[in-house]
N, C-alpha and C positions, 0 to 999 in steps of 0.2 A: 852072790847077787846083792846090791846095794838095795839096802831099804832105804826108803823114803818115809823123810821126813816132813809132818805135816808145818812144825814148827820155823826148822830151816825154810823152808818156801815163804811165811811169813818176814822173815828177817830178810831175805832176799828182797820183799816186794816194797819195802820200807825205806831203803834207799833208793829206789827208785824212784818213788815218792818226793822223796826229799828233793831231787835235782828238778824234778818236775815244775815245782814250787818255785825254786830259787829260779829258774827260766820263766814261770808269768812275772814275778817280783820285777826282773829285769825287763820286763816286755813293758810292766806299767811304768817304772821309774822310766823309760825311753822316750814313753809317749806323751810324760807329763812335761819331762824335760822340752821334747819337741811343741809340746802349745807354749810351755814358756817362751821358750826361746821367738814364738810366732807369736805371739803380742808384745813381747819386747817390742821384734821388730817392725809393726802395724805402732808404736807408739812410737819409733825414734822416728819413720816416716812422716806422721803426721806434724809432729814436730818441726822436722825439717822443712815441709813444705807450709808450712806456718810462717816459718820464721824467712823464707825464699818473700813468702807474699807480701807479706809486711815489710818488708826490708824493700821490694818493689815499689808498695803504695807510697813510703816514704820516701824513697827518692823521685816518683810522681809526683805530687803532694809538693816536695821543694820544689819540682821545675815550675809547677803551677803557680805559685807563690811568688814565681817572679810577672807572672802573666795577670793581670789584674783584669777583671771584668766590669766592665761599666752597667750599672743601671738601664741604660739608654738600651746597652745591646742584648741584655738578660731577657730570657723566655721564660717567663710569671706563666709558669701553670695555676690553677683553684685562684684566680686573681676576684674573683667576683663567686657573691654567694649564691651557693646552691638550696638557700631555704627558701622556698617557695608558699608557704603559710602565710594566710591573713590574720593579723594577729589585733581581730575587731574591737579588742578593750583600749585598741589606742582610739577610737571614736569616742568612746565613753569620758578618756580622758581630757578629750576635748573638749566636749560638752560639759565638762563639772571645771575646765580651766576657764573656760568662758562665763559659767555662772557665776566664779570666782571672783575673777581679773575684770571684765570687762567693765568700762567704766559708765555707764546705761545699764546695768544687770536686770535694776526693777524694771525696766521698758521689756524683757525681753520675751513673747510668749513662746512654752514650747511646744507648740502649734503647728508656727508659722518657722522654727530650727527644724522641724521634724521632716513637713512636707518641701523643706526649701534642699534639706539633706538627700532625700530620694530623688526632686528634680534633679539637684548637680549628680548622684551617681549617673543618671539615665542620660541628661547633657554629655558625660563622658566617652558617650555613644558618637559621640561624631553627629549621629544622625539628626536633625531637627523633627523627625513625624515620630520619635520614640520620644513616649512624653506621661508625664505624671499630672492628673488632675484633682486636683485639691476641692474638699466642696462646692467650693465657690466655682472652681471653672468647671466641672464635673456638671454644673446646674445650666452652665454657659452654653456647652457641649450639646447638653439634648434639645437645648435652646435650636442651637443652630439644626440640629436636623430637624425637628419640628418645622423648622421655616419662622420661628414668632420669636421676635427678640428685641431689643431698643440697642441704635448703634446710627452705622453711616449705611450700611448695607454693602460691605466689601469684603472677598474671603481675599485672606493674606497667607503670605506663606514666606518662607527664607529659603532665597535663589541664591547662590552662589556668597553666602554667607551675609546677605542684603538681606532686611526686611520688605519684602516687594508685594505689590499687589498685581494677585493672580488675576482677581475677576471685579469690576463694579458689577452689581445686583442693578437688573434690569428695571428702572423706574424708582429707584429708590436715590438716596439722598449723594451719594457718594457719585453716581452716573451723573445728577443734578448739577452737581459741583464741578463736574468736569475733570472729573478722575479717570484715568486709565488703563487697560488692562498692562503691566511692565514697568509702572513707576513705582521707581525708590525711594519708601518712606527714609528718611534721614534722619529728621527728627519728629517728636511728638509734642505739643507745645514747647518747652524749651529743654526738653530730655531726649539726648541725640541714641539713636535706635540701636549705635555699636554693642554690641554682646547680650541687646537684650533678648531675652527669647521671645518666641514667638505668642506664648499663652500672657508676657506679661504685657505686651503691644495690645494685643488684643484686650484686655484687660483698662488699659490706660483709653484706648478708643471710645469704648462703649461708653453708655454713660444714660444716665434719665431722658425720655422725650423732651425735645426745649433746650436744650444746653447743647452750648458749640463745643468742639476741637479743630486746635489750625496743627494741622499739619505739613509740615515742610518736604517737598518731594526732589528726586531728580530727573528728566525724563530723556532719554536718549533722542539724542538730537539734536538737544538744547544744551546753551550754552549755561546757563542761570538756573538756579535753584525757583521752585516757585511756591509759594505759601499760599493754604489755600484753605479756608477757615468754611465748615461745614456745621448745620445744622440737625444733631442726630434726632433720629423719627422711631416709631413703632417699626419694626422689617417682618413686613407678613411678605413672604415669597411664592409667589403661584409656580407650580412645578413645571408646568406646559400651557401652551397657549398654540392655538389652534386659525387658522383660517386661507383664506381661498384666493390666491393673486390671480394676476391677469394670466388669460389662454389657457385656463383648466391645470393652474401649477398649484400643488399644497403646498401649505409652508406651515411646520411644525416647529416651533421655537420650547427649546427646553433649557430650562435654567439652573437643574440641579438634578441629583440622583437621591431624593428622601424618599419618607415613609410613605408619603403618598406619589410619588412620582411613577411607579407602575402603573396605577390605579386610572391617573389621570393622561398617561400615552395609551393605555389601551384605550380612552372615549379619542382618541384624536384620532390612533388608526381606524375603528369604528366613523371616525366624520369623514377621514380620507376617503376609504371604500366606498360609500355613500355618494362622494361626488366622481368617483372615477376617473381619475385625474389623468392627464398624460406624465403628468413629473411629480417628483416629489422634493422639496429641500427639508430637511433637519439641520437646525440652524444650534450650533452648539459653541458659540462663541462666547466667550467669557462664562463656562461655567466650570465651576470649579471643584466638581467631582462630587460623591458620595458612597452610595451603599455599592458594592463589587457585586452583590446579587440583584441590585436592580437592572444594574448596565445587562447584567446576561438575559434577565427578564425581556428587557426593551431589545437586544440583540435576536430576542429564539421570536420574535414578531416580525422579523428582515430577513431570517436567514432559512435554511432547509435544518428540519430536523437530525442533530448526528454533529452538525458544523463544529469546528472548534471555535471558541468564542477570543479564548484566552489563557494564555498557558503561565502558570506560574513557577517559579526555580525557586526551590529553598536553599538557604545557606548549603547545602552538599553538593549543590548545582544539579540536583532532581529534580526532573519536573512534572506537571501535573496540569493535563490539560481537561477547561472545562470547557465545556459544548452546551451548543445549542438545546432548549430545553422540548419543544416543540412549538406549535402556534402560527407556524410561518402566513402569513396576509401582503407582506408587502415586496416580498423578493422580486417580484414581474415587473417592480414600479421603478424607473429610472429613477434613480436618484444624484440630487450632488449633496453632500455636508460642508458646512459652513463650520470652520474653526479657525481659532488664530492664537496670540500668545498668552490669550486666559482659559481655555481650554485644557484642564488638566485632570487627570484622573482615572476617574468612570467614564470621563467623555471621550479621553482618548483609547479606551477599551474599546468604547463604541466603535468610536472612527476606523481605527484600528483593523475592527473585525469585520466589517462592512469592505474595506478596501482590499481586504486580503482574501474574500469569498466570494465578492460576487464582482460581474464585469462589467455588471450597468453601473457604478458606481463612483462617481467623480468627489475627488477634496478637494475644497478652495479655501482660500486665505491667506493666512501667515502659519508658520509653523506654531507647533502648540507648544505646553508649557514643561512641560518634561516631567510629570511626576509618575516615575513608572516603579512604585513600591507601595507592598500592598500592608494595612497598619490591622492587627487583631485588638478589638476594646475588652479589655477583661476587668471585668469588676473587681478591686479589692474589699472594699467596705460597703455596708451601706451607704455610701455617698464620696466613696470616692474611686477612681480606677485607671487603668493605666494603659496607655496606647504603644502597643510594642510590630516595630516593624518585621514581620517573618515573611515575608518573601518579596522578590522582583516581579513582577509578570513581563511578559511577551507580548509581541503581536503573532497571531495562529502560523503564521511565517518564520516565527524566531527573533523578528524586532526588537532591538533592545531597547527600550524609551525612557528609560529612567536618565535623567541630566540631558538626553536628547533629542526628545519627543516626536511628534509624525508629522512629516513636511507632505503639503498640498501639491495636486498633484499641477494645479495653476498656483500662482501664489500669487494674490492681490492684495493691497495695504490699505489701509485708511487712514488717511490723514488728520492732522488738526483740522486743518478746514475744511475736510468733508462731514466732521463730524460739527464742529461750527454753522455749517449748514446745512445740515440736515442731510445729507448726502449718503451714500451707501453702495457705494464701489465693489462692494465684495458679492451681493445680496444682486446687486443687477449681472453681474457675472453668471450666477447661478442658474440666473434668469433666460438670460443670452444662450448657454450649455443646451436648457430643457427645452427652450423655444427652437430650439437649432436642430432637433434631432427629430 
């Protein structure tokens, strides 16, 4: 019987071992060889098709080379900059090149650089009612709504880029003189009106009680310029004027939309009622607008409570209708309104809202003046502030009136020689209407 050995079995298992070994050995060396070999060939590829590209671009590259591109025919992309930053220290620069350079330097106050800089950014506006007021015109401003001022008694205003007169002021010196509602001032004694703005016209007009200005007009129609040299007065403005024509007709003559101009159509509608009239005329010819809250005051006394008065569109094209306040007295009363081309404003808010609500209600004259934009006054400083236009209005219909304004629904004219004579073609139409019905 063979014994068994523990030893032998050791010596046995040791060569087997050993082959063991030498077979991973070989399994590692195979597998290193094989990533060799596979990034060799990941690098002769890359290689190769490098040098494919290149060898393409440049024989591209030559053909092009003979192909020459012109200027003319190139497509400039980023041609113009996209930095969009105000870069304000060039103002500055100006201002201290100017203190510098300029050959008057001692003359110059920086006062009158300061608020002349704000007027030209807000000129830039296109708009003529966005406007910057300076103490001095700021004092002008509450002038004119107060009604109390020294002047010729005319609101002006810039029509299609013309210094024009919107409205002569009823009995005052500028009607006196035989001024217009639609003529084109041109020049102001011998300083022609091109580019002047509107505050500085107004400005150069006015002047102490006693002292003239001639001003140089155009008037459509005519063939000749006409000079016409006025004496400026005290302009106290009564708001409304009241009284009683033939065959039971009221006639309400309103000359502006101020402080006290609610005050004084409510005593007229109170005289109306009183006399029981069969007709009514509101005569709003040559006035030249005011407060937007007063026209809706004098509207919510015509109209039914709830009425839209007038709808305003802000720049997003939103819009925003105001109404009737209550108060209504006079809706039952036939009425016709009296307007023509100095009618602007608040008056044709009025007219406006009157023609669009109720049925009793006839327009006569001429078409009005077209100012259909509405101006907010914000105070800057103690004494001075700035008038910015933020919105268009409507008529309760969607009327657009701004540059167009509201055509009669007769349209009668007045002459030079009616108004040479005393005459009043528009006001007997009215007349004619109420007596007729």
């Amino acid at each position: 019987m063979e014994e068994f050995s523990p030893l032998s079995r050791l010596e046995g298992g040791t060569d087997q071992n050993e082959k063991a070994l030498q077979y991973e050995r070989g399994q590692i060396i195979f597998k290193k060889a094989l990533v060799f070999f596979f990034i060799l060939f990941l690098i002769g590829g890359a290689f190769y098709l490098g040098y494919e590209n290149g060898s393409h671009r440049l024989s591209t590259s030559s053909t092009a080379s003979n192909d020459i591109l012109s200027p003319d025919d190139a497509i400039i992309v980023n041609k113009d900059s996209q930095d969009k930053t105000i870069d304000f220290s060039l103002f500055w620069k100006v201002w201290n090149v100017l203190q510098d350079k300029y050959v008057d330097s001692a003359k110059l106050d920086a006062h009158t650089l300061f608020y002349g800089a704000i007027k030209g950014m807000l000129s830039a506006t296109g708009d003529p009612y966005t406007t910057f007021f300076d103490p001095k015109e700021n004092q002008e401003f509450e002038e004119d709504i107060s009604g109390t001022f020294e002047g010729i008694g005319a609101e002006m205003g810039i029509k299609n880029e013309i210094l024009t007169i919107i409205a002569p002021l009823e009995g005052m010196p500028a009607e006196k003189a035989g001024f217009m509602a639609g003529d084109k001032i041109v020049k102001i004694e011998d300083a022609t009106t091109n580019n002047m703005t509107l505050e500085e016209a107004v400005s150069k007009i006015r002047g102490a009680k006693g002292t003239e200005v001639t001003l140089t007009i155009f008037r459509n129609g005519e063939e000749e310029y006409r000079t016409i040299t006025v004496k400026r007065d005290t302009i106290l403005v009564k708001s409304v004027r009241f009284k009683m024509k033939e065959n039971d007709i009221a006639y309400i003559r309103v000359n502006r939309f101020g402080d006290d101009t609610k005050k004084e159509f409510q005593m007229a509608v109170r005289q109306t009622l009183e006399k029981r009239p069969v007709g009514l005329i509101i005569d709003l010819r040559n006035n030249p607008g005011g407060f937007l809250g007063t026209s809706i005051d004098m509207a919510s006394l015509m109209l039914p409570v709830g009425k839209t008065v007038v709808m305003e569109e802000d720049g997003k094209g939103e819009r925003k209708e105001l109404k009737s306040r209550g108060g209504d007295a006079l809706s039952g009363v036939r009425t016709v309104i009296l307007i023509n081309e100095g009618s602007a404003s608040a008056s044709e808010i009025l007219a406006g809202a009157l023609k669009d609500n109720r049925d009793n209600v006839t327009l006569v004259g001429k078409k009005s003046f077209g100012k259909g934009s509405v101006q907010e006054l914000i105070p800057m400083s103690k004494d001075t502030s700035v008038k910015i236009t933020v919105a268009h209005w409507l008529t309760p219909t969607g009327h657009q009136i701004n540059n167009v304004g509201i055509a009669p629904d007769i349209e009668v004219g007045l002459s030079n020689d009616d108004v040479n004579n005393k005459r009043d073609p528009q006001l007997d139409k009215a007349l004619e209407i109420l007596k007729g019905k």
